[in-house]
KOLGUMAR-30487 format. One line per field, with one value per residue (C-alpha): residue number from 1; residue in one letter; chain; x, z, y. Coordinates in nm, 2 decimals. Layout:
num <- NUM:...
residuo <- A:...
cadena <- A:...
c1 <- X:...
c3 <- Z:...
c2 <- Y:...
***
This chain:
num <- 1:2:3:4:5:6:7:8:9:10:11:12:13:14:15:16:17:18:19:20:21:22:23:24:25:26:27:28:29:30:31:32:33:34:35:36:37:38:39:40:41:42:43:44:45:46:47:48:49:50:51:52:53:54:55:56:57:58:59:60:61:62:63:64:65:66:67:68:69:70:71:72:73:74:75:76:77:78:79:80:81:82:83:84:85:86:87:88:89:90:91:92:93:94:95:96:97:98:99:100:101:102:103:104:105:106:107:108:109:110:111:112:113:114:115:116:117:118:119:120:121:122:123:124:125:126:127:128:129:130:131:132:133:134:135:136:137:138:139:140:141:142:143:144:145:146:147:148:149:150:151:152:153:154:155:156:157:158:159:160:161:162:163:164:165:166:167:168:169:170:171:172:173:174:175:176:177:178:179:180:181:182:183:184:185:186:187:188:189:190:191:192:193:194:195:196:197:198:199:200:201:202:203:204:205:206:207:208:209:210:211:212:213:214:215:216:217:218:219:220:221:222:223:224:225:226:227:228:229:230:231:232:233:234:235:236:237:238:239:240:241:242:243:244:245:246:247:248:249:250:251:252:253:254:255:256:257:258:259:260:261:262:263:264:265:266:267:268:269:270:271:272:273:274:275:276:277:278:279:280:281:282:283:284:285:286:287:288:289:290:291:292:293:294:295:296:297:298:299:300:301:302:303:304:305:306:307:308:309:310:311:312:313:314:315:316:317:318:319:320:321:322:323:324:325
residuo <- X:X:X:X:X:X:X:X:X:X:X:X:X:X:X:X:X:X:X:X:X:X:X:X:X:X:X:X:X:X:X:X:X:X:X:X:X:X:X:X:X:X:X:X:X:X:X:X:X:X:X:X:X:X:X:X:X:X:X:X:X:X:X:X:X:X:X:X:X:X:X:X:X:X:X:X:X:X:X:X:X:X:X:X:X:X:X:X:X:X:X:X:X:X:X:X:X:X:X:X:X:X:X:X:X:X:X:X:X:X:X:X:X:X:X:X:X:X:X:X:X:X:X:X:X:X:X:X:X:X:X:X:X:X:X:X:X:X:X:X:X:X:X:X:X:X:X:X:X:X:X:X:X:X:X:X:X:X:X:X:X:X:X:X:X:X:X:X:X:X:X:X:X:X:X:X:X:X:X:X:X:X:X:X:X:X:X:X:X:X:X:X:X:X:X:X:X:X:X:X:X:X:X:X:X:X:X:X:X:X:X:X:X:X:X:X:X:X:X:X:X:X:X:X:X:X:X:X:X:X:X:X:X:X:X:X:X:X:X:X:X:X:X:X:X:X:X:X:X:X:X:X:X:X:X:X:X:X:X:X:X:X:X:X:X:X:X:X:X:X:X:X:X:X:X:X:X:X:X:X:X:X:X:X:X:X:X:X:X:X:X:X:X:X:X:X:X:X:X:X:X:X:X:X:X:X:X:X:X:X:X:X:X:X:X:X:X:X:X:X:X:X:X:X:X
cadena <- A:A:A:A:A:A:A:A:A:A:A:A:A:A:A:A:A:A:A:A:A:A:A:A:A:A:A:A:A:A:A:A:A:A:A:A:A:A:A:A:A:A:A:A:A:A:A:A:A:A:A:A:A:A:A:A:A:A:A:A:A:A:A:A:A:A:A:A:A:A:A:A:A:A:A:A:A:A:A:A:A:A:A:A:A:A:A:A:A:A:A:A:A:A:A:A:A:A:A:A:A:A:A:A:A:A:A:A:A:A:A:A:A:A:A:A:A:A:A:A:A:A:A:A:A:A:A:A:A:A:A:A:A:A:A:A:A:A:A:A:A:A:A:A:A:A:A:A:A:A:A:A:A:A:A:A:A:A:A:A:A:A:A:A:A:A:A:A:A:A:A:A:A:A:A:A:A:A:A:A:A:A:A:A:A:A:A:A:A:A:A:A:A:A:A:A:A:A:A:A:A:A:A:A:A:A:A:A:A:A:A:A:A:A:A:A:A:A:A:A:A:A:A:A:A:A:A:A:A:A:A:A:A:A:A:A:A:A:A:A:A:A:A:A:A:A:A:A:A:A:A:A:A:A:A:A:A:A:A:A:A:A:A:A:A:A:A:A:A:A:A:A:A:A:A:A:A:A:A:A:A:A:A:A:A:A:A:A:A:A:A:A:A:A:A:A:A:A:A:A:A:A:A:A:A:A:A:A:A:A:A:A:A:A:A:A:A:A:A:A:A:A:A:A:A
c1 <- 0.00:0.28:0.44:0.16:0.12:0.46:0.42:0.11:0.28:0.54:0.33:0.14:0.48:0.57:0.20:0.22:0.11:-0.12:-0.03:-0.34:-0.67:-0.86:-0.67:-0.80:-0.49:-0.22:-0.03:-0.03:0.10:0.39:0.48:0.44:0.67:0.94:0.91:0.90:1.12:1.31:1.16:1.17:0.87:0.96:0.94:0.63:0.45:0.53:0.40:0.09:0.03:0.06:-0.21:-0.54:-0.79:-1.06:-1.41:-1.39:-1.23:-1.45:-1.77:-1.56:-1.46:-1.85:-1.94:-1.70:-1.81:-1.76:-2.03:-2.25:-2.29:-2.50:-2.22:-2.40:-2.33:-1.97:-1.87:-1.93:-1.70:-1.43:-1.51:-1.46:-1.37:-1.08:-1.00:-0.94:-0.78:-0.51:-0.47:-0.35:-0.08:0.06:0.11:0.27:0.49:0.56:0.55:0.92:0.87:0.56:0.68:0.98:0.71:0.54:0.82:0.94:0.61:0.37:0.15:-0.02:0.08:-0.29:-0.39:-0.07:-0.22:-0.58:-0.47:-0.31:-0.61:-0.87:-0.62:-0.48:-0.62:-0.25:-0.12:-0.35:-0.50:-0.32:-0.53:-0.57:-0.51:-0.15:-0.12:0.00:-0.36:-0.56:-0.41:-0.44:-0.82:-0.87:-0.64:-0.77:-1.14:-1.27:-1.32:-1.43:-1.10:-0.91:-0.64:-0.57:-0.52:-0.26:-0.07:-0.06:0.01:0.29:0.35:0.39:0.58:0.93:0.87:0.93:1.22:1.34:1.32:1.41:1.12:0.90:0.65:0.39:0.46:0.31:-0.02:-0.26:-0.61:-0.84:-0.74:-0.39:-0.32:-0.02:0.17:0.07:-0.06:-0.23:-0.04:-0.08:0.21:0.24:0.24:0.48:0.72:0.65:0.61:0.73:1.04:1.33:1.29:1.46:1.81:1.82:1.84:1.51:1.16:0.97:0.61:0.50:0.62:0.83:0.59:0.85:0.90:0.53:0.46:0.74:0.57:0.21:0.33:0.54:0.25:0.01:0.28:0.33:-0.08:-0.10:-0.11:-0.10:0.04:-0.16:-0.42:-0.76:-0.96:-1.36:-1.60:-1.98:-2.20:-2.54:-2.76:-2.99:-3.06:-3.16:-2.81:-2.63:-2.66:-2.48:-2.21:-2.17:-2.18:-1.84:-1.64:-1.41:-1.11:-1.15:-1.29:-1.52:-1.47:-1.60:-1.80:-1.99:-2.04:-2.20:-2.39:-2.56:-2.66:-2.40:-2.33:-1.92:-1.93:-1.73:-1.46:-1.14:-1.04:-0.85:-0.82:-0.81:-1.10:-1.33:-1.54:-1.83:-1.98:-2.26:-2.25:-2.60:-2.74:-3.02:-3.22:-3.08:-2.79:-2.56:-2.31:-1.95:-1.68:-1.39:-1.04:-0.72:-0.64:-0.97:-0.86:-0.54:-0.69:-0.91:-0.61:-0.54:-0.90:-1.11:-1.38:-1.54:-1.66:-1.29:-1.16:-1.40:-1.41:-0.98:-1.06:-1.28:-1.10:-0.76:-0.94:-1.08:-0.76:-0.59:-0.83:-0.78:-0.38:-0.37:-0.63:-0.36:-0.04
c3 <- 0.00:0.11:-0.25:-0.45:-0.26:-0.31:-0.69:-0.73:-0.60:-0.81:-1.13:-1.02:-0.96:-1.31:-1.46:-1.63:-1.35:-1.50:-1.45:-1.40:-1.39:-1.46:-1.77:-2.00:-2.29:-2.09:-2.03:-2.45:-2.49:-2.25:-2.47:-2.78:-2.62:-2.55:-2.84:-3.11:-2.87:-2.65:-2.29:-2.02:-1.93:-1.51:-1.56:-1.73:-1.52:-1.23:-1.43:-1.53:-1.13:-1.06:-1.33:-1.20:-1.40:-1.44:-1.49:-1.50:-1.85:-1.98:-1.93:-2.05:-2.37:-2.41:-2.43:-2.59:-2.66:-3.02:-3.06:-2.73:-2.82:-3.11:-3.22:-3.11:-2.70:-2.82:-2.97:-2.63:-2.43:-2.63:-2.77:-2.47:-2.33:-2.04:-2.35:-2.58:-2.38:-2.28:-2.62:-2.69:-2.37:-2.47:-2.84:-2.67:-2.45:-2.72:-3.02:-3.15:-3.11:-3.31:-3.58:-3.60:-3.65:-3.91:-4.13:-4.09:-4.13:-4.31:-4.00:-3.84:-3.51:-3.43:-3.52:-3.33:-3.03:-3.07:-3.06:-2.77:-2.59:-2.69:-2.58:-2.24:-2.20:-2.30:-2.06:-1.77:-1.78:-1.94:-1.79:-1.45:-1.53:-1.59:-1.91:-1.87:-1.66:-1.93:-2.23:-2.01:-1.95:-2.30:-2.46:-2.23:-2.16:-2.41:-2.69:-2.97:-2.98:-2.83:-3.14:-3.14:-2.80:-2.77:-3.04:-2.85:-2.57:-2.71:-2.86:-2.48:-2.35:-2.62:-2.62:-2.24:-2.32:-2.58:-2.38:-2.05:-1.87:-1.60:-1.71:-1.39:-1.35:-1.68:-1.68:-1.95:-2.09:-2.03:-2.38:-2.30:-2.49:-2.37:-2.26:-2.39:-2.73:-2.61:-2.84:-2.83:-2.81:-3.17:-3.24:-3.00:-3.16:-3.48:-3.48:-3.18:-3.22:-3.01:-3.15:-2.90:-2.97:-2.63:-2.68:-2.58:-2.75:-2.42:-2.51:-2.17:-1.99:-2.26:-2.48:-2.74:-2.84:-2.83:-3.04:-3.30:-3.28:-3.36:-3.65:-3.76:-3.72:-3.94:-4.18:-4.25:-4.28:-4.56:-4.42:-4.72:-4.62:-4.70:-4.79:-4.60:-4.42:-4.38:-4.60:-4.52:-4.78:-4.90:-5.12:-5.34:-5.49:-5.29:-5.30:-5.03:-4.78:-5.04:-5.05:-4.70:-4.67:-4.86:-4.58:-4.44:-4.75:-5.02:-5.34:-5.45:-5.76:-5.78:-6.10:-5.89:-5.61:-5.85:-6.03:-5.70:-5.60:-5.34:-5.34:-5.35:-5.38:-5.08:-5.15:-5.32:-5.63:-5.72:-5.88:-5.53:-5.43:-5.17:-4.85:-4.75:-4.35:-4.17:-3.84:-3.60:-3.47:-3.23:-3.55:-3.78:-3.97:-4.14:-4.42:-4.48:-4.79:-4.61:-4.80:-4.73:-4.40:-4.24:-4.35:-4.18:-3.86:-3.87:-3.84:-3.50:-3.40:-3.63:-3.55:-3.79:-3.48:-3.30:-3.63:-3.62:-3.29:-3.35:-3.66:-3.48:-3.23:-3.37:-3.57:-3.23:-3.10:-3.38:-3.40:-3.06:-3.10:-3.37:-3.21:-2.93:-3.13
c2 <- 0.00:0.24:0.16:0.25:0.58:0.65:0.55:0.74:1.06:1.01:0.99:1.34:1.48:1.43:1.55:1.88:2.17:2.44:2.74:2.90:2.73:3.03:3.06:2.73:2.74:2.87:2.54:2.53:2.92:2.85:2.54:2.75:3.07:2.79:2.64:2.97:3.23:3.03:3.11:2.93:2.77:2.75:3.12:3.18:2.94:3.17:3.45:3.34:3.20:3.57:3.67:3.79:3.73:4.05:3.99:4.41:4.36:4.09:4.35:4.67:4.44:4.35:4.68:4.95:5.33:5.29:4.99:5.13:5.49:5.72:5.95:6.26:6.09:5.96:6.31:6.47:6.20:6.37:6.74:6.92:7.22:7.07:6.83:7.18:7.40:7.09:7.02:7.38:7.37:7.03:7.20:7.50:7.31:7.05:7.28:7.23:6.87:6.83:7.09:6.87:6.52:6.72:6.80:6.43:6.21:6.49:6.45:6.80:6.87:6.88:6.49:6.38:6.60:6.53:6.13:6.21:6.39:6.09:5.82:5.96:6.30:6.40:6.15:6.21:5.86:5.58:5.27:5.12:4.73:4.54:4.49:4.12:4.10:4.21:4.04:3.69:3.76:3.85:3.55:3.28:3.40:3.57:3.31:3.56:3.71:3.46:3.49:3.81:3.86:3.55:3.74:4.01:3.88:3.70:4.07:4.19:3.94:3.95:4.35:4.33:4.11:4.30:4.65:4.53:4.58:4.38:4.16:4.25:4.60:4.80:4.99:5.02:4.99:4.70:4.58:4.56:4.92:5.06:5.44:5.73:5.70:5.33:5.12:4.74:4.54:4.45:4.79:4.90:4.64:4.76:5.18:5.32:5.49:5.66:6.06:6.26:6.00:5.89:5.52:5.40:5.39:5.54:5.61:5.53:5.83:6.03:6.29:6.31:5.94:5.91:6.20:6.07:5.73:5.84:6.04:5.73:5.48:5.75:5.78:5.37:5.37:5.59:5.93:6.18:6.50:6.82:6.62:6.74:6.45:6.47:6.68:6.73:6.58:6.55:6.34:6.30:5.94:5.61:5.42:5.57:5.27:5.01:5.30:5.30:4.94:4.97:5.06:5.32:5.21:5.52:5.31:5.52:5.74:6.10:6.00:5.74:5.93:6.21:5.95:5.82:6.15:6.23:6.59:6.69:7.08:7.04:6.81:6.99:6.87:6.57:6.19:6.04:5.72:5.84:5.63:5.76:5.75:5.78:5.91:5.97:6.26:6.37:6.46:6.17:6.11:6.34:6.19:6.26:6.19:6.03:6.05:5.89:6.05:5.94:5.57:5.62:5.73:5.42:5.18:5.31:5.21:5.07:5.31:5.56:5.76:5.73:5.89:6.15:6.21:6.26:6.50:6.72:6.76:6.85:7.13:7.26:7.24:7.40:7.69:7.74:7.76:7.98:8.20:8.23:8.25
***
């Protein structure tokens, strides 16, 4: 009897421990961060024992502005006064900085700034939950992004290798976005950049790497400098829903948006495809021709109303500067 207790003990000894049971998958990640990047499993066992898992994140995740909110209640969230007038200091403090982005990437000072003032509030609020908290919860609990929240995940994990920093300790969004500007990890890796020379890609805490990095990650999504963004529009035939059902890309030629009706006394001239939105109001919708900017804005969130929401308020913000200057 002893014998088969000890042998019994033995064989549970050798069993593979999960590393979190609140986190179904995990045991299969570590194998595949051994496997691909060459950690060591011991090590990200501990890790992941020291996960919490939020149900805080699963609800925010469930429910985001973008998908909750009529524009007309979104556009409010962000077209402030408080959100204004900081937007105008962080341009005066930062204004050799953000002339110096421009000139580089093509990108106005005030869409750097305005990105800024949606994402953080110009660094005032950068997220509440460890990052390596939330990307668990979403990776290993929230099925219908499961995928993309292991990649970034895995995204987090060899940027914390490759900078240096603690897994446990960083700060950001309930979606894992990170610093300043709210980049995910995958980003991070791929656009953030080191613009004041010191040696480090800091958009957690340092305003200048972060301003160089949003102007970097417009530029590699197609930004088109001196090119406007948004013009008002109107209509007149009965297509415009299929035209919006197109998307946010620019596809659309001018000839077919005049042959459906849509109005573009507005829009400057040019060659360039066009997208056309929708966006609701207290007393229904209004429309707007979207060009290649608008698109590029989208690829930091995939939002037409966090794009918008960005657009307006950098022309606030920029009326308000030059008012002052």
């Amino acid at each position: 009897m002893k014998m088969i207790i000890i042998t019994i003990a033995l064989l549970t000894s050798m069993m593979p421990v999960s590393a979190s049971s609140e986190l179904p998958g995990v045991d299969r990640f570590i194998a595949e961060m051994e496997a691909k990047h060459n950690f060591d499993s011991q090590q990200l066992e501990q890790l992941f024992a020291e996960v919490e898992v939020k149900d805080s994140i699963l609800k925010a995740i469930s429910r985001p502005a973008e998908k909750s909110k009529p524009w007309h209640d979104y556009r409010n969230i962000f077209i402030t006064k408080k959100r204004i007038k900081g937007g105008v200091k962080f341009w005066q403090q930062y204004a050799d900085t953000l002339a110096a982005a421009e000139k580089q990437y093509g990108v106005p000072a005030e869409i750097i700034i305005a990105i800024l003032g949606v994402e953080t509030r110009y660094g005032g609020n950068v997220g509440g939950y460890r990052v390596v908290d939330a990307l668990s919860t979403l990776a290993f609990r929230y099925p219908p992004r499961s995928k993309f929240f292991r990649s970034e995940l895995e995204h987090f994990l060899l940027l914390t290798r490759e900078e240096d920093k603690s897994q446990l300790d960083p700060i950001g969004s309930y979606a894992g976005a990170m610093g300043l500007g709210q980049f995910m990890p995958s980003s991070y890796r791929a656009y953030a950049i080191d613009f004041d020379g010191d040696g480090k890609r800091d958009i957690w805490t340092n305003p200048v790497d972060a301003i160089g990095s949003i102007a970097n990650y417009l530029s590699r999504h197609g930004w088109i400098a001196g090119e406007s963004i948004t013009h008002r529009t109107a209509f007149s035939g009965p297509e415009v829903t299929s035209l919006i059902e197109k998307g946010y890309k620019p596809s659309l030629t001018r000839d077919e948006l005049h042959a459906a009706g849509v109005s573009l006394t507005a829009l400057p001239a040019g060659e360039d495809t066009i997208a056309i939105i929708s966006l609701t109001q207290k007393k229904g919708e209004e429309y707007w021709l979207a060009r290649q900017n608008f698109y590029a804005i989208t690829r930091y969130n995939h939002s037409r109303m966090y794009a918008m929401a960005v657009t307006q308020l950098a022309q606030e913000i920029a009326s308000r500067y030059q008012a002052q200057e």
